[in-house]
Structure formats: C-alpha cells, structure tokens
C-alpha positions in Angstrom: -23.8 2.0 35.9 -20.7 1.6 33.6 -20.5 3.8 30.9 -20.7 2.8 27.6 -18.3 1.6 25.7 -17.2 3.9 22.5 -17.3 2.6 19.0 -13.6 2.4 17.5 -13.4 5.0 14.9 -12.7 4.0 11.3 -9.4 4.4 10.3 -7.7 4.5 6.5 -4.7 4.5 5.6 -2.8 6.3 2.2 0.3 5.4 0.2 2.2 8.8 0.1 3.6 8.8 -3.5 3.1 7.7 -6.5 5.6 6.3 -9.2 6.2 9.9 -11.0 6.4 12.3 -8.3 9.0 14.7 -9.4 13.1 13.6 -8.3 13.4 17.7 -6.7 14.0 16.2 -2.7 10.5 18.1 -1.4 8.2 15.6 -1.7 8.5 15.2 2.6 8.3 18.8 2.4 5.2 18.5 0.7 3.7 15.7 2.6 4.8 17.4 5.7 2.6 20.6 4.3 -0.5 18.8 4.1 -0.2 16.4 6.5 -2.7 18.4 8.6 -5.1 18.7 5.8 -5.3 14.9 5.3 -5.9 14.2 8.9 -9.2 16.4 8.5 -10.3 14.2 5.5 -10.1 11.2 7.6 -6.4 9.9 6.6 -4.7 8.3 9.7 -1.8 7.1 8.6 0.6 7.2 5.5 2.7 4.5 4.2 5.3 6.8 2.8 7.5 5.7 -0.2 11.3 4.0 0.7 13.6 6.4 2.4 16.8 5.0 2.4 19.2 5.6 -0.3 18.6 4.4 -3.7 21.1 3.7 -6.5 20.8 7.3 -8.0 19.4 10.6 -7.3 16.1 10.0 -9.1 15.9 6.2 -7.5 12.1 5.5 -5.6 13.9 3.2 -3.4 12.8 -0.1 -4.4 16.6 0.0 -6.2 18.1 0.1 -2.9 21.8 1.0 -1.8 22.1 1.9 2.1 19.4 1.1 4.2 21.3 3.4 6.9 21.7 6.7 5.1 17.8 8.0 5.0 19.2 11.5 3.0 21.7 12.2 5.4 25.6 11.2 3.4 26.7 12.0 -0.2 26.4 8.7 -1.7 25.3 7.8 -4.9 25.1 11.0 -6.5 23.3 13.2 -4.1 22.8 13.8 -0.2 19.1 13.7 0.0 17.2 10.4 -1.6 14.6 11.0 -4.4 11.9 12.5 -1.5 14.6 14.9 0.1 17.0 15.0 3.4 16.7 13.5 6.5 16.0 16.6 8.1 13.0 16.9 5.9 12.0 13.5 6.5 12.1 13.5 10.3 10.3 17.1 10.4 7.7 14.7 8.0 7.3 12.2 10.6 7.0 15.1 13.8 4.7 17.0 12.4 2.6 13.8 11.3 2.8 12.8 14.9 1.7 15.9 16.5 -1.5 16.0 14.6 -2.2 12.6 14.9 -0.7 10.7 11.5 0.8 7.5 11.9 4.1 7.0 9.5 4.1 3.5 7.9 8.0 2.9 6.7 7.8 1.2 3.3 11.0 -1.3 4.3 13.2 -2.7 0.9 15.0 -6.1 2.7 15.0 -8.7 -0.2 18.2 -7.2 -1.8 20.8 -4.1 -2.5 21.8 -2.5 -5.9 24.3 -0.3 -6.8 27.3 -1.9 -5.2 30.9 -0.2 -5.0 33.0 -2.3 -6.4 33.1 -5.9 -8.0 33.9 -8.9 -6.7 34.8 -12.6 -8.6 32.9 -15.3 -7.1 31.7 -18.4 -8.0 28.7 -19.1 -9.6 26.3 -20.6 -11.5 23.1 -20.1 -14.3 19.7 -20.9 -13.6 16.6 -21.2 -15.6 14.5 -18.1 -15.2 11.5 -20.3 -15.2 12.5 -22.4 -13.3 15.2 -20.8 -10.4 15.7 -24.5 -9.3 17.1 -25.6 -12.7 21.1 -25.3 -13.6 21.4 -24.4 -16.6 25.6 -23.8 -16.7 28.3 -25.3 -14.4 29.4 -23.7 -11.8 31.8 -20.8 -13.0 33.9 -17.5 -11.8 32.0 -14.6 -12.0 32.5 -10.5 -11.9 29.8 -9.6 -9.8 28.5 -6.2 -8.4 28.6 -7.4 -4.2 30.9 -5.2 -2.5 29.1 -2.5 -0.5 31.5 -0.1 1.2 29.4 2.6 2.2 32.3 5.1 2.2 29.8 8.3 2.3 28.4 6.8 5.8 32.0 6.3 7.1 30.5 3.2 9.3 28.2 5.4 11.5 24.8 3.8 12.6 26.8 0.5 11.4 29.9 -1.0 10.4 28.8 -4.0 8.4 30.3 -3.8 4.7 28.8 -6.6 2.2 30.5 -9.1 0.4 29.6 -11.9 -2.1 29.0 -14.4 0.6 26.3 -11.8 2.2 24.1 -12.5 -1.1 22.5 -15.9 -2.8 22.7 -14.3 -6.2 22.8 -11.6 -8.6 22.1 -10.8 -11.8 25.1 -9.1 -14.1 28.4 -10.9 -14.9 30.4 -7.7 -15.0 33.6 -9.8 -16.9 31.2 -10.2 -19.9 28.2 -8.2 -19.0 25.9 -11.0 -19.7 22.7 -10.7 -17.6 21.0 -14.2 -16.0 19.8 -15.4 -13.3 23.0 -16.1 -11.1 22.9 -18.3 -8.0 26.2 -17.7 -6.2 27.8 -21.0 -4.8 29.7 -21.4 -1.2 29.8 -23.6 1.5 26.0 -24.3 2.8 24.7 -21.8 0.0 21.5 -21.5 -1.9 18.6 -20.0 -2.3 16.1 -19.9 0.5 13.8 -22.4 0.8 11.0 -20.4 2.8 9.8 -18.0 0.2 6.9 -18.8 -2.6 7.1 -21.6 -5.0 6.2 -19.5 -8.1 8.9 -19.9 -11.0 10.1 -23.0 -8.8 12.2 -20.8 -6.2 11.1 -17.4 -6.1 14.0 -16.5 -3.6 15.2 -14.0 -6.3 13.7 -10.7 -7.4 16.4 -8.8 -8.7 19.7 -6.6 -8.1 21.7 -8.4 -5.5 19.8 -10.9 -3.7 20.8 -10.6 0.2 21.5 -14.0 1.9 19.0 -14.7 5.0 21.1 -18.1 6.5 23.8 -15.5 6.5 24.2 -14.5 10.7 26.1 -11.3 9.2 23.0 -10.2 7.3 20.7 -11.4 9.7 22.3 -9.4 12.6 22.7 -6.3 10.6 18.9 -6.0 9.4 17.0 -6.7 12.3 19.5 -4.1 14.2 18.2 -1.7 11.4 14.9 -2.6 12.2 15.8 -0.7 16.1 17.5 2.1 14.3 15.0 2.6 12.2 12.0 2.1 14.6 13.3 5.1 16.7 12.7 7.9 14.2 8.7 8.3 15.2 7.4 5.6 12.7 3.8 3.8 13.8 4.2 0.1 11.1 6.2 -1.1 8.6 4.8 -1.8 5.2 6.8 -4.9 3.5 8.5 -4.7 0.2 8.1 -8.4 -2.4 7.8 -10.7 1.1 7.1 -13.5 -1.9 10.7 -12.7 -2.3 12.8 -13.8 0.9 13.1 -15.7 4.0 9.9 -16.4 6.2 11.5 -17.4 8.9 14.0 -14.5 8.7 11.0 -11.7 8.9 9.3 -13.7 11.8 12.5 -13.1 13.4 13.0 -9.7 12.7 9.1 -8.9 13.2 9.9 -10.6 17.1 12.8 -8.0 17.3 10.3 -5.3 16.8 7.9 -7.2 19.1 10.8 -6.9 21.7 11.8 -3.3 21.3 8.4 -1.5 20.6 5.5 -3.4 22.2 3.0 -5.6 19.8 0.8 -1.9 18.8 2.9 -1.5 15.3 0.8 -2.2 12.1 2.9 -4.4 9.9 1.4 -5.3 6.2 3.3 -7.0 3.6 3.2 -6.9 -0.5 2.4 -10.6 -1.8 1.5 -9.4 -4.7 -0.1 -12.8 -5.9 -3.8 -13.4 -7.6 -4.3 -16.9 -5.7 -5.9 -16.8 -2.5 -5.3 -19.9 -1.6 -1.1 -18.9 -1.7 -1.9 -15.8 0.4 -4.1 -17.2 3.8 -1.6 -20.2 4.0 1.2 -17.2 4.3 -0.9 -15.2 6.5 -1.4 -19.0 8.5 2.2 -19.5 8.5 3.0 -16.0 10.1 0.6 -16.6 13.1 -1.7 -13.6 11.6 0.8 -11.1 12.8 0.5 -8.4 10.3 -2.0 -7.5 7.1 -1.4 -8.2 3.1 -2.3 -5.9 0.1 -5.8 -7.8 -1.5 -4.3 -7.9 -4.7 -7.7 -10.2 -5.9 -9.5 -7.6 -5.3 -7.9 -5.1 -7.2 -7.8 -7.6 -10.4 -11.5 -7.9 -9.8 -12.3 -4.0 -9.9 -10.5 -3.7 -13.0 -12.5 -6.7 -14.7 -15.6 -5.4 -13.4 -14.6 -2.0 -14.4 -13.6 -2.9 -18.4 -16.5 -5.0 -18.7 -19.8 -4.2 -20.1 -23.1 -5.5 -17.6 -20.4 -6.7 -15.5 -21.8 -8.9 -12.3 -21.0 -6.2 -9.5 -22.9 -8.9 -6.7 -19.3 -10.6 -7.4 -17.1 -8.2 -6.7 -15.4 -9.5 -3.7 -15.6 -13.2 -5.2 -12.7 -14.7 -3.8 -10.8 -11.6 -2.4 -8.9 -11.5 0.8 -11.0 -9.2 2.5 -13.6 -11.8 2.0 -12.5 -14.8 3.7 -9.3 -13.1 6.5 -11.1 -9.5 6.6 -8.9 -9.2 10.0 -5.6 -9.0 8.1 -6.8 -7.4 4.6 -5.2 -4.1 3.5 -7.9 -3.0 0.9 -7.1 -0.8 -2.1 -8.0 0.4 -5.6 -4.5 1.5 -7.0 -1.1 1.2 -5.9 2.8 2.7 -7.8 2.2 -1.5 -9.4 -0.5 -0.7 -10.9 -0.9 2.0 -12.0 -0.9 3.2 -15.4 2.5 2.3 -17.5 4.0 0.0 -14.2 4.7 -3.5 -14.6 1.9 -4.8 -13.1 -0.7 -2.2 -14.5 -4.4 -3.1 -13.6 -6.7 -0.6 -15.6 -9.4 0.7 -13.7 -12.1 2.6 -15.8 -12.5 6.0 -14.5 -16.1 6.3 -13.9 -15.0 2.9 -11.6 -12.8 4.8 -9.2 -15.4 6.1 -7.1 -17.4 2.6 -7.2 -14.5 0.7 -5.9 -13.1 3.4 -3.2 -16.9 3.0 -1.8 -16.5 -0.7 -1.9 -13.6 -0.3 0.3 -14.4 3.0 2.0 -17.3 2.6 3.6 -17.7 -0.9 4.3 -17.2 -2.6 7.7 -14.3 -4.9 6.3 -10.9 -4.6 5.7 -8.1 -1.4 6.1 -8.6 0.6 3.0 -5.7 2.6 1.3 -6.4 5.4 -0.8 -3.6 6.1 -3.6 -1.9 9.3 -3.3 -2.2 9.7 -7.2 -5.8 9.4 -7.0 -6.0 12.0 -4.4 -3.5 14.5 -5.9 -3.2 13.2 -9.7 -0.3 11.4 -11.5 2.3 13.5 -12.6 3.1 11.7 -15.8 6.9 11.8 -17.9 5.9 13.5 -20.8 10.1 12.9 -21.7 9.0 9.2 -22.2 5.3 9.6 -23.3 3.8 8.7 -20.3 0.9 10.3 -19.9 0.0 12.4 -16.7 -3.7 11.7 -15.1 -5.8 14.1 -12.9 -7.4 13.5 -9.6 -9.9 10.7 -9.4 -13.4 10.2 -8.6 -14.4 14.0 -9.9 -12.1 14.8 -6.7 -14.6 13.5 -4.6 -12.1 10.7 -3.2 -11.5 12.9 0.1 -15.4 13.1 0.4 -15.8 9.4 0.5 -13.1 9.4 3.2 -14.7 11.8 5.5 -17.9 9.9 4.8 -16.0 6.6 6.1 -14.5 8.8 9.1 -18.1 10.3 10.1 -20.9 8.2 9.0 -19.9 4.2 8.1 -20.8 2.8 11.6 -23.0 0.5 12.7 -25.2 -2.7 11.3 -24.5 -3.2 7.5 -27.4 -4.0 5.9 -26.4 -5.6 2.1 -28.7 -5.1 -0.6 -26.4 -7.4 -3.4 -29.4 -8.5 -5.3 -29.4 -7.1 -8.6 -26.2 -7.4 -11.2 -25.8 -3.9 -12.1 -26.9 -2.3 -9.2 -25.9 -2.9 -5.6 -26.3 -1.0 -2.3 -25.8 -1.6 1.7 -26.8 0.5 4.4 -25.0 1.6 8.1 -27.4 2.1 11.1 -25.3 4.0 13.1 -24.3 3.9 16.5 -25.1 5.2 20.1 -22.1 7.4 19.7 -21.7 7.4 15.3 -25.5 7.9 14.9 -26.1 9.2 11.6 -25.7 6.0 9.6 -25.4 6.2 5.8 -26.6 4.8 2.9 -24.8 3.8 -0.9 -25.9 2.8 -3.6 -24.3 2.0 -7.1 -24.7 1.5 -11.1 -22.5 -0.1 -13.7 -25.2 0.6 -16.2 -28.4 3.3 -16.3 -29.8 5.2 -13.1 -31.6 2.8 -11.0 -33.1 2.8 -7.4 -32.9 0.4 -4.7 -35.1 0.4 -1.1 -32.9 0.1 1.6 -33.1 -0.4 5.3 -31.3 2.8 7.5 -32.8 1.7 11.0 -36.2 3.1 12.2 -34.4 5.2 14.5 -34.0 7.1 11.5 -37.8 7.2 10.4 -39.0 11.1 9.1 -35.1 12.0 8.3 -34.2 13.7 5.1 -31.1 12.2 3.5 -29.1 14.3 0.7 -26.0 12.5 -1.3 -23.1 13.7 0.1 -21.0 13.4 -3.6 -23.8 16.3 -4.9 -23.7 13.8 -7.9 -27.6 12.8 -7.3 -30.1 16.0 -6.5 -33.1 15.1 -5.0 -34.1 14.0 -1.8 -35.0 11.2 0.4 -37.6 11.2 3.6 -36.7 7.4 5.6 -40.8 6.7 6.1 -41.7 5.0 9.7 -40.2 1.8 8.9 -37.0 3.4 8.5 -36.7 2.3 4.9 -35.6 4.7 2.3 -35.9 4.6 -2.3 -32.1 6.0 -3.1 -31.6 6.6 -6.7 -28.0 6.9 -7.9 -27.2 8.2 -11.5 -26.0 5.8 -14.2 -22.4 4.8 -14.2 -22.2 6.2 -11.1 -22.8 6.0 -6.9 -24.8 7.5 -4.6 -23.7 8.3 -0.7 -27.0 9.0 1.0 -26.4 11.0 4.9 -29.1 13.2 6.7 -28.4 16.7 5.4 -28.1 18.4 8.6 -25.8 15.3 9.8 -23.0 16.7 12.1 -20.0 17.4 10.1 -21.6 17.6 6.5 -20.0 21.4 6.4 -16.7 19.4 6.3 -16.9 18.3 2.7 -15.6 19.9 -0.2 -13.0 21.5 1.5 -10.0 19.5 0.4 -6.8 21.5 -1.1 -5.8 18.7 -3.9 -2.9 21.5 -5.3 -0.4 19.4 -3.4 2.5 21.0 -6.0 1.6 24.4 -5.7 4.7 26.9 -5.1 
C-alpha cells in the first residue's frame, strides 16, 4: 500500500525592514541574529529591503545608484548601503539558508538616481497628468544620466550609462526646473507596455532606464545571474506598474534559464482596481504573485469604521478571485504610518486582519517586520515611533498558521460584526483550529471543528479569552471571543502549544 501523501506545510513570508530602521549598516547583522528565532515562529522566508547602493548613506534603496555594488565599493558616501556590507549581507543570506529561511531580493529595475555627472540631451515637457501630452517643444537639456561607477572600477560589469540608456528624467540641471522630462532620440519614447494610469505611467521618478535599449536590456538581465548566485530563493519586484512588460518576461525567462522554475517571484502593482491587476497577472502567464493591495484598503476601511460589515472583507480583493498568485498583507514600508501611500489600520484591527490572512487556506501572507519588532519612528522630523502590534501576539498567530491552519475550512461569515471559520485538520496536521472575531461587543458563534474532535477541550491560544470549550459529539463547539477583539481556539494539550510566547521582539538590543 502506498503511503500517504503529506500535507504541504503552510508557509509565510515577512518583509525584513521597515521605512525607519536606523542608517548604522547592522540591520543584516541584526536580521542575521534572529533569523533562527523567526524560523521557530513559523517565518519561511524574508523579502529583505534593496541591497544595492543607494544615492546616500542613509538611502533604503528604492533611490537606486549601482545595482552591482551590494556594500562592497566607496561610492556615494559610504562602503556599506543603509543595511550594512556585503560581507554582512552574504553571512545574512548563509545563515538564513542553513536554518531553512528563504532570502527574497527586493529588485529596484524601473530607474537610477544619483548620477555622476551631467549630460545635455534633448528633450521635451510632458503633462504630469497626462505623460502622453507635450507640453514644451523639444529643447536641450542638463540632465543628471551619466553613471560612471568609478568606486566599482568596472568589476562585475563594465556598462556605464548614458542619456540614450534612459526615456526620461526629471531635473533640468541648466535651470534646475523640475518636470516631467521625456528624452527624445532616434526610435525613443516611453514604453508602451506598462499601465495606462496618468496616460503613460512609464515614468516613476529619478532617471527612468530605457527597456528598447539592447544596452540596458543586456546589462540587467546579466545582473539578474549575478545577483541570483549570492543564495537568494525569489525576487520581489519594485513599481512593475512602472516599466516594460515585455522586458521583465524576458528577464524573468533568464532566470527561468539559469535557476530552474522553483524561485518565488512577486511584484508591487500597487493599484486598488482588480480588474487592472488579473489582466497583468493574465498577461504574464501567471508566473509570479502580486501584493493584494484591495485588501489592505479594505482592512483599513473596515478598521476606521464603526459596525463595519466584516462578512465583506475580502469583497473584491485579489486573494479572492487569483488566490494562486496573491501575496496577502496588512502593512507594508507604503503604508505605513507617515509614507505616501499610508493606509491606517486601527490598532485593535491588527490582530483581526493578520488572522484573516494567517490562518486561512488562501493566499501567501506577509507579516511586516514593524509589526513584529515596532517602528522606530524620527522623532528629528516628528514622526512618531509605534510599538509591536497585535499586544505582540503577531508571532503567536504565525505559529498558529505553521501548526494548526490545515485541513477543511468551515466559514461561519453570517453575522456583520462577528465572523468565524474553522480547520479540521489533517491525517498528519490533526489538531485543527478554530477563530472567531468582533468589530463590536463579545459575541459567540457555534462552529464546526470535525467530530473527530468530539470530547476535546480547546483553550485560545492569544490567552486574550479565558474560559474553556469541550467540542460535544457532533464535533461542534460555542467560541466566545472578547469585544474588539479575536479568538484562536486549539486543544490545550495540542502538540506544540509550549512553543508560544517565546518570541524575543528586542530585535535592537546591544
């Protein structure tokens, strides 16, 4: 008789930063430090934060300057980036491997800042509103396109950029006017495979990197094999609204070619139309995973409004409708508090929406390192620093996922303010669990756990509800859950329920 087959295990996935982690090159120290700790709270794999070199010292990346030097050459002010050296970062990504963390690179393609020197160039003004407007004839330009790379002395590569490697730019350096340049040349423009939004929405900012250029072309996708070789396990896509489709199902073919079809590959189209976001995922043949950014606009609706609906909570979301290819998530460095593309969560909603995610049988959730470990804040420019999440109980609900969410999923979405599902277990996962939520008072709800279950005493794993709850020979269980609040219902002597509580969240401590 063939044995039987074992039930995948439940994987989740964390961003490694968040937008105010202190510029003092040890945050891959850090990470490195408690890699091992995450693992045993159920974190697979880590989308770490941009490790190229950045314009400055304190850059996060996203203003990119060298996508060869990953801390390794004196350029721009420092030899580390930001996060610290490549030593650091390549002890980071050994030690993740050894204990079984995946390292997602976080790859910065639409553009370059922080050029070397100036170069005149013809060019010409369009509408910011409209990309595909003129709004000037065309006209000579001082523009910041010349990339020498002098630190890196042309090791790892010897492409230099020029202004016929970009489709446009943003300073005039004669006059220092800012706009919306598009640089003119023979064959030039912007790209015509990228989103519609603002008419053309080919450029994002800084130096916008030309994808019908073979030059540019060549030199990224070789990057893409450079970079591939360090240890990392996926890619995670910087603004793909933002430059050439048909370049990025080239260069996701290169890495096809070189590594075998096992990387994870998830891109940020950050967009709230889901209509815009399944005909990119169509167009791409499925191939990797986007961010739900619908669903994290509907958790902060939900979360600001009073007697809010929570049966519609993943009303027109991605994980809904392409749960296959949806990276699930509360908070990202976007959106969170005093970023450009804030969505407020209420606080007693964090633990609510990471169970939505968490412990569900769709989508890839991502937990935000600032909800794990805190946001440090810059008190310099009144921005405001924020503790841990969920009471700290965000690593609980990720061993809970890791241990217990396997099996049927019973829904129980039949009441407005208070919502619940079940997991059944499997032959080899077979303790099952049970949640249960409130956006308003305490409230009950009788659930289905499977009557494989029946004469089991379940205890909330979160502590945050006291009593007790025997499944009768039906295998139905009453689980109350406070007000405001959630419930995570597990037998008490489940395996593994001495595991929780144990996380270290003092990821700065000396």
């Amino acid at each position: 008789m063939a044995a039987q087959e074992r039930t995948p295990e439940n994987e989740t996935m964390m961003q490694a930063f968040e937008w105010y982690v202190p510029a003092d090159h040890k945050h891959w120290q850090r990470l490195r430090n408690a890699v091992t700790g995450l693992k045993a709270t159920g974190i697979d794999n880590m989308w770490i934060p941009p490790g190229c070199k950045a314009s400055s010292p304190q850059g996060n990346g996203y203003d990119i300057y060298d996508l060869y030097d990953l801390g390794e050459f004196d350029q721009k002010g420092s030899r580390s980036t930001k996060w610290g050296s490549k030593e650091d970062l390549m002890q980071l990504i050994e030690k993740a491997n050894e204990v079984g963390v995946g390292i997602y690179w976080d790859a910065v393609l639409n553009h370059k800042a922080a050029a070397d020197e100036t170069q005149k160039c013809l060019a010409v003004e369009v509408d910011p509103n409209d990309r595909t407007r003129e709004i000037s004839q065309p006209y000579e330009i001082e523009a910041w396109v010349r990339f020498k790379f002098p630190g890196r002395g042309g090791k790892y590569s010897n492409q230099e950029y020029q202004w016929y490697h970009f489709s446009g730019t943003d300073t005039n350096a004669a006059n220092q006017k800012n706009a919306i340049y598009r640089i003119e040349g023979n064959g030039k423009n912007w790209s015509q495979s990228v989103d519609k939004e603002k008419g053309n929405y080919d450029f994002l900012m800084y130096s916008d990197l030309d994808y019908n250029h073979p030059e540019v072309i060549n030199d990224v996708k070789n990057w893409g094999i450079w970079v591939g070789k360090t240890g990392i396990k996926g890619i995670r896509f910087d603004a793909i609204k933002h430059f050439s489709e048909d370049f990025l199902r080239q260069f996701v073919e290169t890495l096809d070619t070189n590594f075998g079809t096992g990387w994870f590959l998830v891109g940020e189209f950050w967009k709230d139309s889901l209509p815009d976001m399944c005909a990119y995922l169509s167009r791409m043949a499925h191939k990797f995973s986007l961010f739900d950014a619908p669903l994290v606009y509907n958790f902060s609706q939900i979360s600001r409004t009073e007697d809010a609906d929570l049966r519609k909570v993943f009303d027109n979301t991605l994980v809904e409708v392409e749960p296959y290819n949806a990276v699930t998530l509360v908070m990202n460095h976007d959106t969170q508090p005093y970023q450009a593309l804030e969505a407020r969560i209420e606080p007693f909603f964090k633990p609510l929406a990471y169970a939505l995610i968490l412990l569900r049988q769709s989508g890839y959730p991502c937990v935000f390192y600032g909800d794990l470990y805190g946001i440090k804040g810059d008190p310099g420019n009144n921005i405001q620093a924020f503790g841990v999440a969920c009471g700290g109980k965000l690593p609980d609900l990720c061993l809970a996922r890791k241990l217990y969410a396997y099996g049927k999923q019973n829904d129980y979405f039949d009441y407005p303010q208070c919502v619940g599902w079940t997991r059944e277990g499997t032959w080899d996962y077979p303790h099952g669990l049970a949640c249960v939520m409130s956006n308003a008072g305490p409230n009950e709800k009788t659930m289905y756990v499977g009557y494989l279950h029946k004469g089991e005493v379940w205890t909330d794993i979160l502590g945050w509800e006291p009593s007790e709850v025997t499944i009768d020979e039906h295998g139905n269980g009453l689980f109350p859950c406070p007000g405001t609040s959630v419930a995570i219902w597990v037998k008490k002597d489940a395996a593994g329920r001495e595991r929780f509580g144990k996380f270290d969240a003092d990821i700065y401590k000396a």
